[in-house]
C-alpha positions as a printed NumPy array, in Angstrom:
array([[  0.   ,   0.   ,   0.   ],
       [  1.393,   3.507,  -0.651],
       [  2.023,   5.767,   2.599],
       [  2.417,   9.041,  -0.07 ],
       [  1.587,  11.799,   2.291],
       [  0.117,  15.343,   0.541],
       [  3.056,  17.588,  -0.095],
       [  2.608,  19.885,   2.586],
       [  2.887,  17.312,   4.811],
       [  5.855,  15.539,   3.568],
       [  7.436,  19.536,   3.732],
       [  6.427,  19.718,   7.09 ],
       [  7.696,  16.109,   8.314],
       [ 10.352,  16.686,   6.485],
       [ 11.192,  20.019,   8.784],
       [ 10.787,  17.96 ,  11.9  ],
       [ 13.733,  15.981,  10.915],
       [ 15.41 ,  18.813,   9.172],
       [ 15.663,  20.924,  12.646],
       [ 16.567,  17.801,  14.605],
       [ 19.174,  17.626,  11.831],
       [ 20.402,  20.861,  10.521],
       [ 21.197,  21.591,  13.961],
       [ 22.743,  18.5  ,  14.858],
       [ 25.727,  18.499,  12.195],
       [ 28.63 ,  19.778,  14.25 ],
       [ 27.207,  18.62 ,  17.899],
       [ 30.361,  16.31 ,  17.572],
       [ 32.277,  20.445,  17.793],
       [ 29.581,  21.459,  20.475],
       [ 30.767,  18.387,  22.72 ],
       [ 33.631,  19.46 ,  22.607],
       [ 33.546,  22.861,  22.843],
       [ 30.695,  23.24 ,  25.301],
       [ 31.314,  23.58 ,  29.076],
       [ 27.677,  22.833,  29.798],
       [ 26.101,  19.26 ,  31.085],
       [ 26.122,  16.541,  29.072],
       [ 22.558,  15.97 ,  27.66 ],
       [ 20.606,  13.163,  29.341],
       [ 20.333,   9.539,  28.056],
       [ 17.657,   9.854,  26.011],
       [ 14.224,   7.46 ,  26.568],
       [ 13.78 ,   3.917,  25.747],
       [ 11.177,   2.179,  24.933],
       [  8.056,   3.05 ,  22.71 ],
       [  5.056,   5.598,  23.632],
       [  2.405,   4.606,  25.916],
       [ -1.216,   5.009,  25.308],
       [ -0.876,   7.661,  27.384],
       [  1.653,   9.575,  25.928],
       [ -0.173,   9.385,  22.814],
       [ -3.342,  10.523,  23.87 ],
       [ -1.117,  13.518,  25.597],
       [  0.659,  14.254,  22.153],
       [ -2.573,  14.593,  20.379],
       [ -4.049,  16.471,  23.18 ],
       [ -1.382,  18.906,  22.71 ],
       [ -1.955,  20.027,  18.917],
       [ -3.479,  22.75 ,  19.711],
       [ -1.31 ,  24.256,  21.791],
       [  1.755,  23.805,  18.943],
       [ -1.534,  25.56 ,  16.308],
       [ -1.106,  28.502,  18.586],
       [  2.475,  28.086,  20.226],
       [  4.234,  26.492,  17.709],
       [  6.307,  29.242,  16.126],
       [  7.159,  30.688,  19.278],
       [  8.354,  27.473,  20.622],
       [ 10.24 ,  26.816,  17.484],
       [ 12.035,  30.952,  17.608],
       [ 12.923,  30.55 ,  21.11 ],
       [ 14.208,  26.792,  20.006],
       [ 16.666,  28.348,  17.551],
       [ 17.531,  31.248,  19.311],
       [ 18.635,  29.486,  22.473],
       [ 20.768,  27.034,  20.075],
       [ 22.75 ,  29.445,  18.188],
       [ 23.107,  31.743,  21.162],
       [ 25.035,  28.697,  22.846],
       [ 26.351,  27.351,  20.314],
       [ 26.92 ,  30.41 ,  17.654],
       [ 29.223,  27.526,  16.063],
       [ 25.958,  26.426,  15.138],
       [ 25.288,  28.772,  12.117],
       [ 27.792,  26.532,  10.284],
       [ 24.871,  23.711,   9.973],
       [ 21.814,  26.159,   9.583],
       [ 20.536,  27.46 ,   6.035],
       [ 21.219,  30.793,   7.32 ],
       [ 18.968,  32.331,   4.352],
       [ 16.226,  30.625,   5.383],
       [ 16.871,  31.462,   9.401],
       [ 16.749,  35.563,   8.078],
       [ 13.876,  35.732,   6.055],
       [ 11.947,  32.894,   8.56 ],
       [ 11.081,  30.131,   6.796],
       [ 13.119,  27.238,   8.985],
       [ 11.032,  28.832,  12.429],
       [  7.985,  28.426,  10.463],
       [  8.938,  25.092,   8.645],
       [  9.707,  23.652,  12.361],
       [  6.255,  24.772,  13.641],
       [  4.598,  23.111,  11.128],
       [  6.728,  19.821,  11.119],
       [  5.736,  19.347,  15.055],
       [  2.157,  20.069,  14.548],
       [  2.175,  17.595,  11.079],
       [  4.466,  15.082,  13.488],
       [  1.716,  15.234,  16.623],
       [ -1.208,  14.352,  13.672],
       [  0.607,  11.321,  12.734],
       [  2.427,  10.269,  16.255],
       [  0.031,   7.204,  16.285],
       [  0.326,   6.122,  12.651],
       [  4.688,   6.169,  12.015],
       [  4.485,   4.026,   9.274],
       [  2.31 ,   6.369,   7.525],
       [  5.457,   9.043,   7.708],
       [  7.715,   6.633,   5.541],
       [  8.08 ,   8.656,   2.505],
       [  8.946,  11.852,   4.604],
       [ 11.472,   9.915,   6.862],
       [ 13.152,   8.425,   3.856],
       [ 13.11 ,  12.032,   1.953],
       [ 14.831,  13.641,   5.37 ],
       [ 17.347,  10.851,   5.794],
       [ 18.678,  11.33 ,   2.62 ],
       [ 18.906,  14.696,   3.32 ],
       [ 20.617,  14.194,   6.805],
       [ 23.268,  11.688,   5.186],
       [ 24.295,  14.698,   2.813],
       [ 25.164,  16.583,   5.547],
       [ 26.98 ,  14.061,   7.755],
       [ 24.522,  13.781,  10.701],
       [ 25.86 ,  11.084,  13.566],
       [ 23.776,   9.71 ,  16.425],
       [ 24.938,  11.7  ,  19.085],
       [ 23.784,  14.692,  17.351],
       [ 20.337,  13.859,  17.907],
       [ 20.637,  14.626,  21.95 ],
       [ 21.785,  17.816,  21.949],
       [ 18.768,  18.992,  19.386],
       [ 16.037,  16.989,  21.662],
       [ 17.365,  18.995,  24.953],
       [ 17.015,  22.301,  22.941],
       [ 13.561,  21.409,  21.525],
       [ 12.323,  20.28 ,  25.018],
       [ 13.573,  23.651,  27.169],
       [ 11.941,  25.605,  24.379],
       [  8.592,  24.191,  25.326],
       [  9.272,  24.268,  28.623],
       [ 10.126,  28.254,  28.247],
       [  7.464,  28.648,  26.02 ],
       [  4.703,  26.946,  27.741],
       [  5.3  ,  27.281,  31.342],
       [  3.45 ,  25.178,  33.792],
       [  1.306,  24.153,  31.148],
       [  4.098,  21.949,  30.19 ],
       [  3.639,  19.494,  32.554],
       [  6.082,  16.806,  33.538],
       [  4.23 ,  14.432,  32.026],
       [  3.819,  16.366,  28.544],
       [  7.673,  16.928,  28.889],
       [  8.173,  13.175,  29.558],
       [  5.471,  12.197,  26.417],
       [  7.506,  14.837,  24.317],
       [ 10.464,  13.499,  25.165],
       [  9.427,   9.587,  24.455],
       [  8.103,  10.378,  20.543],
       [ 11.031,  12.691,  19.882],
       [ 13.316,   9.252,  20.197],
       [ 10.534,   7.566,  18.636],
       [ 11.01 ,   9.185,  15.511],
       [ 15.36 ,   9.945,  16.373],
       [ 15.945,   6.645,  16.311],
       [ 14.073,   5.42 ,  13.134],
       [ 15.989,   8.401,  11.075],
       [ 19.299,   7.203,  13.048],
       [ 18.841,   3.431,  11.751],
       [ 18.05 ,   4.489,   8.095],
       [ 20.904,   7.04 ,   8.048],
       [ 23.33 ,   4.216,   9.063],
       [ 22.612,   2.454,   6.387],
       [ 22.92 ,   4.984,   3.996],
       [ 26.119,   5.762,   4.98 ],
       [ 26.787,   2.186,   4.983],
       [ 26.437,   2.251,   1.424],
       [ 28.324,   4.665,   0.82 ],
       [ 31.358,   2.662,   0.175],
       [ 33.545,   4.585,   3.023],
       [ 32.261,   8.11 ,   1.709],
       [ 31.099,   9.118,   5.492],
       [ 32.346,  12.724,   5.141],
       [ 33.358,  15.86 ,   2.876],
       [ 35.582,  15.462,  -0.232],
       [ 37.587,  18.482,  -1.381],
       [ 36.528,  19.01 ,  -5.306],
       [ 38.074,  21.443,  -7.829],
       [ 35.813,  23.254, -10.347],
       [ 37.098,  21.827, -13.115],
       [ 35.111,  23.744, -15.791],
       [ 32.115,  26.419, -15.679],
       [ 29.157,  26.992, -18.489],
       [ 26.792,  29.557, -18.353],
       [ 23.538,  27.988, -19.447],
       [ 21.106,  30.652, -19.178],
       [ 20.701,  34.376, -17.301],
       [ 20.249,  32.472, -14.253],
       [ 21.618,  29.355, -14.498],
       [ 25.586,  28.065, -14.455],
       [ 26.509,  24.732, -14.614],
       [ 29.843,  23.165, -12.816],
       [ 31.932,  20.478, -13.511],
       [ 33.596,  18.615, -10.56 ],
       [ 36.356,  16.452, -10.026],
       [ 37.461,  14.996,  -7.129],
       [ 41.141,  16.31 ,  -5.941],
       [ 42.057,  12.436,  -4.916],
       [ 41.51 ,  11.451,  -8.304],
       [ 39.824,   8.6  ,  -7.274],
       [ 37.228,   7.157,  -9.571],
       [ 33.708,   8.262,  -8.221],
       [ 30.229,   5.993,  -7.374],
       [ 27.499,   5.889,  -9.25 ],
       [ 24.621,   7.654,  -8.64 ],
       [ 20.52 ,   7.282,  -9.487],
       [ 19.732,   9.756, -12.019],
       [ 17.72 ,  12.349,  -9.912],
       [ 20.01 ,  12.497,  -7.171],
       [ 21.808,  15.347,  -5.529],
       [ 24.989,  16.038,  -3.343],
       [ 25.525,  18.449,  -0.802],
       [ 28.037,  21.607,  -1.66 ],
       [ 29.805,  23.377,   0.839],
       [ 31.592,  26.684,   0.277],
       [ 33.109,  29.409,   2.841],
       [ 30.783,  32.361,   3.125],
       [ 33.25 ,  35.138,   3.952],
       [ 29.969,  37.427,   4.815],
       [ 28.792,  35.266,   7.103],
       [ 32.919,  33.812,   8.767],
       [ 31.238,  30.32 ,   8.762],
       [ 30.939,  28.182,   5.789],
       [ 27.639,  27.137,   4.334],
       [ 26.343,  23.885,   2.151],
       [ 23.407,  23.357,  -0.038],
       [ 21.845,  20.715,  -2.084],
       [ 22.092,  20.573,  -5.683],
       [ 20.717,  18.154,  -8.406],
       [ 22.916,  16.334, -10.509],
       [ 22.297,  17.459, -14.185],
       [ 24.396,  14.432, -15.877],
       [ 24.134,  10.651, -16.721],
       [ 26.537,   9.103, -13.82 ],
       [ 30.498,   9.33 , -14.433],
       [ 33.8  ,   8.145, -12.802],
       [ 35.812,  11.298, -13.632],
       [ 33.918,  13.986, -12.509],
       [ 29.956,  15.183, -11.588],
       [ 27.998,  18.092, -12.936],
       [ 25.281,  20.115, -10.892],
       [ 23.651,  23.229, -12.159],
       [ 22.989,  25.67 ,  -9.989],
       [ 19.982,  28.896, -10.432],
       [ 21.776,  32.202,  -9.403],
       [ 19.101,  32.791,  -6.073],
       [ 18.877,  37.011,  -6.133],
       [ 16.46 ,  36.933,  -3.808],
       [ 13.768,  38.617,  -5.767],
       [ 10.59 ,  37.211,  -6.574],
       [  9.701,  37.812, -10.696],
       [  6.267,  36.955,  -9.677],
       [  5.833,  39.798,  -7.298],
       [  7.427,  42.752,  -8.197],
       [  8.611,  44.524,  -4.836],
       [  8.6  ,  40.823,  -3.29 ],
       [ 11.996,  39.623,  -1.822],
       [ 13.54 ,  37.006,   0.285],
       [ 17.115,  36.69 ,   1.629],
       [ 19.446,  35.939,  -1.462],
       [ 21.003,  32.767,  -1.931],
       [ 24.789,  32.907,  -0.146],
       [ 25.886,  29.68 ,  -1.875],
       [ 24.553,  30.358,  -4.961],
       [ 25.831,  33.517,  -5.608],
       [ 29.104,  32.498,  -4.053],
       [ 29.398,  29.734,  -6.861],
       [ 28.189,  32.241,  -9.751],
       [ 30.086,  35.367,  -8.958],
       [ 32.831,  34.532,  -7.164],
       [ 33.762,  30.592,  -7.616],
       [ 35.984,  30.34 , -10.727],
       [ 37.83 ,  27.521, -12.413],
       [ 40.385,  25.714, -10.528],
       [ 38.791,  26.838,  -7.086],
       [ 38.035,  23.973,  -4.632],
       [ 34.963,  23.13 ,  -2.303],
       [ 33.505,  20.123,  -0.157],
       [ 31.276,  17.869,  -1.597],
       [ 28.747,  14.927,   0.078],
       [ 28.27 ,  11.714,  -1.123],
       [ 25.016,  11.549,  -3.526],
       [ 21.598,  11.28 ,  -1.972],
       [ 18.052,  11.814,  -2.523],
       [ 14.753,   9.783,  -2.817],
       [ 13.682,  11.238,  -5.795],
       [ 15.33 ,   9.184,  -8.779],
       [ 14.5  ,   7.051, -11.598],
       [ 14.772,   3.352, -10.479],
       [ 15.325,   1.009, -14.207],
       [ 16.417,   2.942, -16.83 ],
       [ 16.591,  -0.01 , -18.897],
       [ 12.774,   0.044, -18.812],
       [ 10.679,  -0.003, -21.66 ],
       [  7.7  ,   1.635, -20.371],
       [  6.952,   5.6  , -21.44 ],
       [  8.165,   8.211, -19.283],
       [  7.379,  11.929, -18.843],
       [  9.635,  14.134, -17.384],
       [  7.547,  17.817, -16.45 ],
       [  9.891,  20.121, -14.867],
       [  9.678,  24.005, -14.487],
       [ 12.681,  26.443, -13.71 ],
       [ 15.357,  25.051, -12.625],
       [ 13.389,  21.971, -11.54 ],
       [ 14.549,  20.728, -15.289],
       [ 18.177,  19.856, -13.172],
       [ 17.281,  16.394, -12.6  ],
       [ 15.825,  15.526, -15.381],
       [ 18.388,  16.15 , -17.31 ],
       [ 20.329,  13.536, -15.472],
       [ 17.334,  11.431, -15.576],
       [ 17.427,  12.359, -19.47 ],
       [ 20.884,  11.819, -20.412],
       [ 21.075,   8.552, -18.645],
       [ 17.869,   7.156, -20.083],
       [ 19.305,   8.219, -23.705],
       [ 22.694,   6.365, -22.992],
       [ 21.362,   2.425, -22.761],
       [ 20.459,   0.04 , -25.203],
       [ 16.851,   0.241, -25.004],
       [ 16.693,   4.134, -25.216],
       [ 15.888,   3.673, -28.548],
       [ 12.084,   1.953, -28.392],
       [ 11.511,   4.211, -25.166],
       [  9.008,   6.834, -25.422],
       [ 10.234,   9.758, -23.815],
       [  8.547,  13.274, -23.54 ],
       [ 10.559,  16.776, -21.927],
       [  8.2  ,  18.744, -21.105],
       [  9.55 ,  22.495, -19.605],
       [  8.119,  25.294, -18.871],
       [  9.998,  28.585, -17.849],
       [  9.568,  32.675, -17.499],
       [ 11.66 ,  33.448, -20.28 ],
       [ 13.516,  32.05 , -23.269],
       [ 16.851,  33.651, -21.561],
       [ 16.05 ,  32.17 , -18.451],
       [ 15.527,  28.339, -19.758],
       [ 18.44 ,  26.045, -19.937],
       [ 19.509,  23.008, -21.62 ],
       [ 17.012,  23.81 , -24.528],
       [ 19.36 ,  23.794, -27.772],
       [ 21.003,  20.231, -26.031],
       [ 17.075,  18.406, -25.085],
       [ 16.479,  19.53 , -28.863],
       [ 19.631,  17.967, -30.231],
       [ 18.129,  14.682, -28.441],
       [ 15.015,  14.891, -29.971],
       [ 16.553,  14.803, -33.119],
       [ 18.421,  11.866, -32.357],
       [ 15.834,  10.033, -30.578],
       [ 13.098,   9.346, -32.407],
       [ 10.531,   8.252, -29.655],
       [ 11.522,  11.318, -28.215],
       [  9.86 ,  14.764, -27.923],
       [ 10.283,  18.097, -25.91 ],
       [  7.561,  20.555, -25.501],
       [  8.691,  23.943, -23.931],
       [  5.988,  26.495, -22.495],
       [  6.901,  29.669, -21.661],
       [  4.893,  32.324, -20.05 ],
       [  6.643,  35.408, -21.388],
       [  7.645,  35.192, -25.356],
       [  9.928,  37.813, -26.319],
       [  9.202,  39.543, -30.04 ],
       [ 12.042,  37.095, -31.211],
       [ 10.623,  33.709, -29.838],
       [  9.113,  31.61 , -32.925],
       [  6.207,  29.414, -32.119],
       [  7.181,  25.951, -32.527],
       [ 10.267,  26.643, -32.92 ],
       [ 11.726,  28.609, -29.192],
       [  8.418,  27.778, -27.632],
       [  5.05 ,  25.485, -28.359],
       [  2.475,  26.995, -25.763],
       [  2.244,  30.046, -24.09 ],
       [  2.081,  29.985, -20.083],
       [  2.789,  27.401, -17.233],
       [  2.471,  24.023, -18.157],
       [ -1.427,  22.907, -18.591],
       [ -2.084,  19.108, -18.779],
       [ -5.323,  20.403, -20.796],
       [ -3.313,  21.235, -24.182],
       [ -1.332,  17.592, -23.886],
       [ -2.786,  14.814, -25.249],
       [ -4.148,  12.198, -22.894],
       [ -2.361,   9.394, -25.442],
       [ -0.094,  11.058, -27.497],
       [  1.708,  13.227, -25.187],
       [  1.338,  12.05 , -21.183],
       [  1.477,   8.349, -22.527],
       [ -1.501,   7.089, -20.432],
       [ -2.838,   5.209, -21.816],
       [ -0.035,   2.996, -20.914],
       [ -1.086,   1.588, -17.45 ],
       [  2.697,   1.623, -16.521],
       [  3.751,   5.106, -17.523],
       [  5.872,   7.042, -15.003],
       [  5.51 ,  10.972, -14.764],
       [  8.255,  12.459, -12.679],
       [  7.209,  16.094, -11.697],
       [ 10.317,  18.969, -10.355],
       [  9.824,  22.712,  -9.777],
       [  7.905,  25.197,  -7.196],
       [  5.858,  23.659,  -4.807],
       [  2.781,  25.139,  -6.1  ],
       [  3.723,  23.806,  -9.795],
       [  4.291,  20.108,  -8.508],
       [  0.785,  19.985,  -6.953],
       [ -0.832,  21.616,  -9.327],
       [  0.167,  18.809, -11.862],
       [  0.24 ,  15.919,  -9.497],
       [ -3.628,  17.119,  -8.904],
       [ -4.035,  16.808, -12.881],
       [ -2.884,  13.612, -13.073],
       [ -4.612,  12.116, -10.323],
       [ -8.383,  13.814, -12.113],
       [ -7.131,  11.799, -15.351],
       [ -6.78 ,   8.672, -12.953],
       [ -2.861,   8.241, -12.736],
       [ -2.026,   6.561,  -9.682],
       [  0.531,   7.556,  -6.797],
       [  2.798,   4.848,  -6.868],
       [  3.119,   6.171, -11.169],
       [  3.681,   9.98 , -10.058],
       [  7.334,  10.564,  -8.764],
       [  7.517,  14.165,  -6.966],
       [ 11.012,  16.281,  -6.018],
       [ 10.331,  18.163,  -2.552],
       [ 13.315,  20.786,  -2.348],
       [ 12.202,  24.366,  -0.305],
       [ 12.904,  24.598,   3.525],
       [ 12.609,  20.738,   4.843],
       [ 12.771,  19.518,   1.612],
       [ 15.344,  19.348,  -0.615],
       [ 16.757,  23.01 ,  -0.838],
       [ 18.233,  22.715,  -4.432],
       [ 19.396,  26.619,  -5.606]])
């Protein structure tokens, strides 16, 4: 049976884990550093009745509470620890999204404390995540003492000994599941359990907003493969900030020994959308556009992620629907399909949508493909054709992509019962079309979805 949660819930549970986790990356420098007591042992055994009738009870008091508890949470951790910022998405702590993500995560996590299994997607999604960035077991106790004392501050006497104690109990309830599946992960990792130095090797603008960069690994030894759809982590030093920084980014190529490509959106921090709208700007992003140059070196993570294609040697259609820079892993997914035997009989449709024709990358190579390919196709939408865009030609329909001007058949392939639509971009975007394809009767388990955003995979 499929356990897919909605998205906003997967972005929320996937929060829960990413403040136990983003935190929790250098406690191994906290221990040592910090003069304070040594967290307590954290609880065994499973949650009581009891404590699960007192975690429900308590949703809501997070509905109302929740963001302050989660503010003071992050406050009183980088005020201790101010070593601490080295781990956080410091973007995202400015303008704040993490405070909010949090909130949400522990009111989505209290919804579901009596149904885990139903939170398997999410886990898996924010394991991934955590084995990008390194996360060990001990981490996990300093986080849950933080977490707790900010409920306690928040709440008062309202947070009863026995709330604390439930709170406590399903915060190692969920711990130790992401611990377990993190150790394998790293377990498969082939002795890749921590950062790699990498030299930029070469750089290619591929759009106005979009660079992409080549990188090899300084040891020269040969690299793992990957599943097409993964990402790695990237860490640079953020001078601005006297702490370094990392961020996930999609690998854009079919898996190689010699070196791995990731393209990364230039993150200005305005919204095109909303004119007068803006967030924090990207630090890594702009770091690796305007200041990174050839020859330069920075740390790179093992590759990770849940969203992937599985058997590229499959014979079965797929459609790949991707928007902005959401077109990053399907280009690996792409070039990969396109480099076996059977890519030949394999219908494949690109399908991209984008603001601008100056903003859109990868078009002139996905073309090239089609050409090649003859069970191929590409259809680009784009909602703002310049004077010197030709129909057919630079674009085929004007707009965000619309499942209503693709053919049922001829262009989503469904009438083929084992069809596989793999969806990247905006949040909005991936539930608008994963709410299209479920009115035209596509199933879950046939619908592939790429969560990046706070508690999600944060790609550029």
């Amino acid at each position: 049976m499929d356990h897919r949660l909605s998205v906003a819930s997967q972005a929320a549970l996937a929060a829960v884990a990413g403040y136990c986790i983003y935190k929790a990356v250098n406690s191994r420098q906290w221990q040592q550093s910090s003069k304070e007591e040594a967290p307590k042992a954290p609880p065994s055994g499973p949650l009581t009745p009891e404590q699960v009738h007192i975690i429900k009870a308590t949703i809501p008091v997070l509905k109302e509470h929740g963001p302050t508890i989660t503010t003071v949470f992050y406050k009183n951790m980088l005020n201790d620890h101010p070593e601490l910022n080295t781990v956080f998405n410091t973007s995202n702590q400015v303008n704040g999204h993490q405070a909010r993500a949090l909130a949400g995560a522990l009111f989505a996590y209290a919804a579901n404390i009596d149904n885990l299994d139903a939170l398997g997607p999410a886990v898996e999604l924010i394991c991934n995540k955590h084995a990008s960035l390194y996360i060990q077991p001990d981490d996990y106790k300093i986080v849950g003492k933080y977490l707790l004392e900010a409920m306690q501050e928040v709440l008062g006497e309202a947070c009863t000994p026995e709330i604390s104690d439930a709170w406590a109990t399903a915060y190692w309830a969920l711990a130790n599941i992401m611990i377990g599946r993190e150790g394998t992960l790293y377990k498969q990792s082939q002795g890749w359990t921590t950062w790699r130095k990498f030299q930029i090797v070469q750089k290619d603008c591929e759009s106005d907003e979009i660079t992409s960069f080549y990188l090899k690994p300084v040891d020269d030894k040969p690299l793992p493969p990957f599943k097409p759809g993964q990402y790695i982590s990237v860490r640079v030093d953020v001078p601005e900030l006297n702490y370094p920084q990392a961020r996930q980014y999609s690998l854009s190529d079919h898996p190689r020994s010699d070196y791995y490509r990731i393209s990364v959106k230039k993150e200005t921090g305005l919204d095109p959308r909303a004119p007068g709208a803006k967030q924090h700007p990207g630090y890594v992003s702009n770091i690796l556009h305007d200041v990174s140059k050839e020859g330069d070196v920075v740390e790179v993570s093992h590759p990770y992620g849940d969203f992937f294609i599985e058997n590229v040697e499959a014979s079965h259609p797929v459609v790949l629907l991707s928007a902005g820079v959401g077109l990053t892993p399907m280009m690996s997914i792409l070039n990969t399909i396109t480099s076996t035997k059977s890519s030949s009989q394999r219908k494949i449709h690109f399908i991209h949508s984008s603001r601008t024709s100056q903003a859109r990358a990868f078009k002139d190579h996905v073309q090239r493909m089609e050409k090649e390919f003859p069970n191929m196709k590409a259809t680009f939408f784009l909602s703002k054709p310049s004077e010197d865009d030709q129909a057919g030609i630079d674009y085929h329909h004007i707009g965000r992509i619309d499942l209503k001007v693709l053919g049922h058949s001829s262009d989503l392939y469904l009438d083929n019962p084992l069809t596989e639509v793999y969806i990247c971009g905006p949040d909005n975007f991936m539930t608008e079309v994963q709410s299209m394809l479920k009115a035209r009767g596509v199933s879950d388990n046939r619908i592939k979805l790429e969560l990046f955003g706070t508690g999600g995979v944060p790609r550029n």
